[in-house]
C-alpha positions as CSV (number, residue, x, y, z in Angstrom):
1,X,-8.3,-15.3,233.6
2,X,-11.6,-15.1,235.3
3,X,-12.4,-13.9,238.8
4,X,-13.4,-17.6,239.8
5,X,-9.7,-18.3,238.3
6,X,-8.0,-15.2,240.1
7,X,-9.8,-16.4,243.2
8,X,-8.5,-20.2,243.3
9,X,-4.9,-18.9,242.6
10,X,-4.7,-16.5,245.2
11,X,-6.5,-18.3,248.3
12,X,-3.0,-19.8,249.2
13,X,-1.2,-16.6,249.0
14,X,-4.4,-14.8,251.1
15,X,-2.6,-15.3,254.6
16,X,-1.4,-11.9,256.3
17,X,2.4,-13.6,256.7
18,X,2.1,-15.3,252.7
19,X,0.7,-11.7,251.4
20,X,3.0,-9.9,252.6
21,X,5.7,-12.4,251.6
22,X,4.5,-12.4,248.2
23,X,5.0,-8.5,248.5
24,X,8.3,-9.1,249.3
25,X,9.4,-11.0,246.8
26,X,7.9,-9.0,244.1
27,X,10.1,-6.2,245.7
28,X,13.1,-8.2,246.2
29,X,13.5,-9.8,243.1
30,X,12.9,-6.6,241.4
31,X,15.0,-4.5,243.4
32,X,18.0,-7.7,243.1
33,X,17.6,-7.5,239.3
34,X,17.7,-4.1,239.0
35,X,20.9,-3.2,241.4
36,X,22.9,-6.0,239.6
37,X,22.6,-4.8,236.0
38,X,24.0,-1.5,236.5
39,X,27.0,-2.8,238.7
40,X,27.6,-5.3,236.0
41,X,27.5,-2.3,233.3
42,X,29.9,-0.5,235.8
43,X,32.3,-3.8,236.1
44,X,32.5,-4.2,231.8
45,X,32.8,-0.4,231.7
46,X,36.0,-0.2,234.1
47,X,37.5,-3.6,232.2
48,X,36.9,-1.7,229.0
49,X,34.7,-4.7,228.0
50,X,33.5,-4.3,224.6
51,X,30.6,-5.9,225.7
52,X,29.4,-2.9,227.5
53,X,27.8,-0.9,224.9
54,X,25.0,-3.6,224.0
55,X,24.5,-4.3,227.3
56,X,23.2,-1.1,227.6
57,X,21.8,-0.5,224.5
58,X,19.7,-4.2,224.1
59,X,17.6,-3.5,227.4
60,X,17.2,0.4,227.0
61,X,16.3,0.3,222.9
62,X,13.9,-2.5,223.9
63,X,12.5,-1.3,226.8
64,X,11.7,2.0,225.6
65,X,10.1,0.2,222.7
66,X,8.1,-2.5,225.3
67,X,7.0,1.0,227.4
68,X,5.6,2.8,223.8
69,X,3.7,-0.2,222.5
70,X,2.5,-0.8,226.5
71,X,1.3,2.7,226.6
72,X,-0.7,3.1,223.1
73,X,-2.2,-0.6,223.8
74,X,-3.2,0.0,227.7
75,X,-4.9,-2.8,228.3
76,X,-7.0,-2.8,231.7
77,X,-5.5,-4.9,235.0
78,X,-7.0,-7.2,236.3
79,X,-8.6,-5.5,239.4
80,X,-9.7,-2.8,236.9
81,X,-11.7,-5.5,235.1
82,X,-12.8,-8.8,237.1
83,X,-13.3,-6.8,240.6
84,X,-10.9,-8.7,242.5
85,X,-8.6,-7.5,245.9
86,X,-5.5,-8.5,244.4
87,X,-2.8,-9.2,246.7
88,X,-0.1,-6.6,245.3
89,X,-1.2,-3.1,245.2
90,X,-1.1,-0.4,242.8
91,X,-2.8,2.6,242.2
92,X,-2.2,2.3,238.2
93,X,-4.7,2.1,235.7
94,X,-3.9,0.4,232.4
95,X,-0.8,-0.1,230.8
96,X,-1.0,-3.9,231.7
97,X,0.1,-5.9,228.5
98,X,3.0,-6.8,228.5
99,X,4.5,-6.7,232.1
100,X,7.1,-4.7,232.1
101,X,8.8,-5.8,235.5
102,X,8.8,-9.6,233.9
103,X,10.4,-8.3,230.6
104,X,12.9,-6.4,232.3
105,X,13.7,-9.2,234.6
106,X,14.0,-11.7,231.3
107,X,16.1,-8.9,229.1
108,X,18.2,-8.3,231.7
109,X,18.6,-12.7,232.6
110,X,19.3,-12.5,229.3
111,X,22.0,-9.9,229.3
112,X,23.6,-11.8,231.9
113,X,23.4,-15.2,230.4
114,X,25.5,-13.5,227.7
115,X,27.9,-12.5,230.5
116,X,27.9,-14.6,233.0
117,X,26.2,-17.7,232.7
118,X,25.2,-18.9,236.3
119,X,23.6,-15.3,237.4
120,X,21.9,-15.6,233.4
121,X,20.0,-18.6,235.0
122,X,19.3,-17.5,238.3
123,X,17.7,-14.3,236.8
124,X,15.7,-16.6,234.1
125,X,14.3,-18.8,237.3
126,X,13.8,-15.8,238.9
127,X,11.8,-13.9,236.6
128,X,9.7,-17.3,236.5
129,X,8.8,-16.5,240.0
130,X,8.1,-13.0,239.1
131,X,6.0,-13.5,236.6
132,X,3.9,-15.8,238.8
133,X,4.2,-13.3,241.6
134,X,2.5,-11.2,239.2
135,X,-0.5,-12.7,238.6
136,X,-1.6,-14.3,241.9
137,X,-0.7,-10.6,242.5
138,X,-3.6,-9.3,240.8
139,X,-1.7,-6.8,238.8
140,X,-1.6,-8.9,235.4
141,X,-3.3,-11.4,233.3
142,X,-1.4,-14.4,232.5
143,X,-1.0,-13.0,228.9
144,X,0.9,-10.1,230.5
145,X,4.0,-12.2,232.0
146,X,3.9,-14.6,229.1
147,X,4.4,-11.4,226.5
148,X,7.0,-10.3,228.8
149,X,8.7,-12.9,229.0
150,X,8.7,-13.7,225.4
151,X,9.5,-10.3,224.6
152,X,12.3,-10.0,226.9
153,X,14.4,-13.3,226.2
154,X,13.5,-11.7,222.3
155,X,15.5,-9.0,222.8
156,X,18.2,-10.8,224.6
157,X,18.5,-12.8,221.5
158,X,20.1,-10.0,220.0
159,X,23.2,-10.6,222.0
160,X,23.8,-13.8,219.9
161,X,22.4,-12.6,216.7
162,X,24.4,-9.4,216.4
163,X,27.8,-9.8,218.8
């Protein structure tokens, strides 16, 4: 992604009422992803679901692995590198590749679409969005969400490979 690129992509979204909706989203379907997982952990705890334990263990084992290969690779953002106002804001340096807010929507989609299919779908469609939000966000490269992505639904494979 170039700065010309960045630039084009985020013109629609450069609206005070569109930027801060963008924000919003990228909050709310963070926050929606991240409330549901533990209550489902909760409800296949309390139903003694044996499907509990790699629930758990599939996102945390690969998310702890996605956070130690993110943090010895920290690759740049892209308002560190192209000098771009992006739309989203962070303070963070580095630590860019992969997204980890797209591979922990798509591990925990995928989690679910072990569970229960039609929230397994609406988290996969979401995380689309997310990883879109992303980038006309400013706060990752294209490459970012796609890694994510792959590397969450990855992971998630492990619910079919293994179970």
């Amino acid at each position: 992604m170039t700065r010309e690129q960045y630039e084009r992509w985020s013109a629609p979204f450069r609206g005070k009422r569109v930027a801060r909706a963008l924000n919003l989203f990228n909050r709310a379907a963070t926050g929606l992803c991240y409330a549901a997982y533990p209550v489902a952990l909760l409800v296949l705890l309390l139903r003694r679901d044996g499907r509990g334990i790699p629930a758990l263990l599939v996102p945390a084992v690969s998310f702890l692995l996605v956070s130690v290969f993110r943090s010895r690779y920290n690759a740049p953002r892209p308002y560190e590198v192209l000098e771009i106002d992006p739309l989203i804001h962070k303070n963070t340096r580095g630590h860019s590749f992969p997204s980890r807010h797209v591979f922990s929507m798509f591990v925990i989609a995928m989690t679910f679409l072990w569970l229960w299919l039609p929230a397994g779908v609406l988290f996969l469609l979401l995380g689309g969005l997310l990883a879109a939000c992303r980038v006309v966000g400013g706060v990752h490269f294209p490459r970012d969400v796609i890694a994510g992505a792959v590397m969450g639904v990855a992971a998630g494979l492990c619910y079919w490979l293994l179970c």
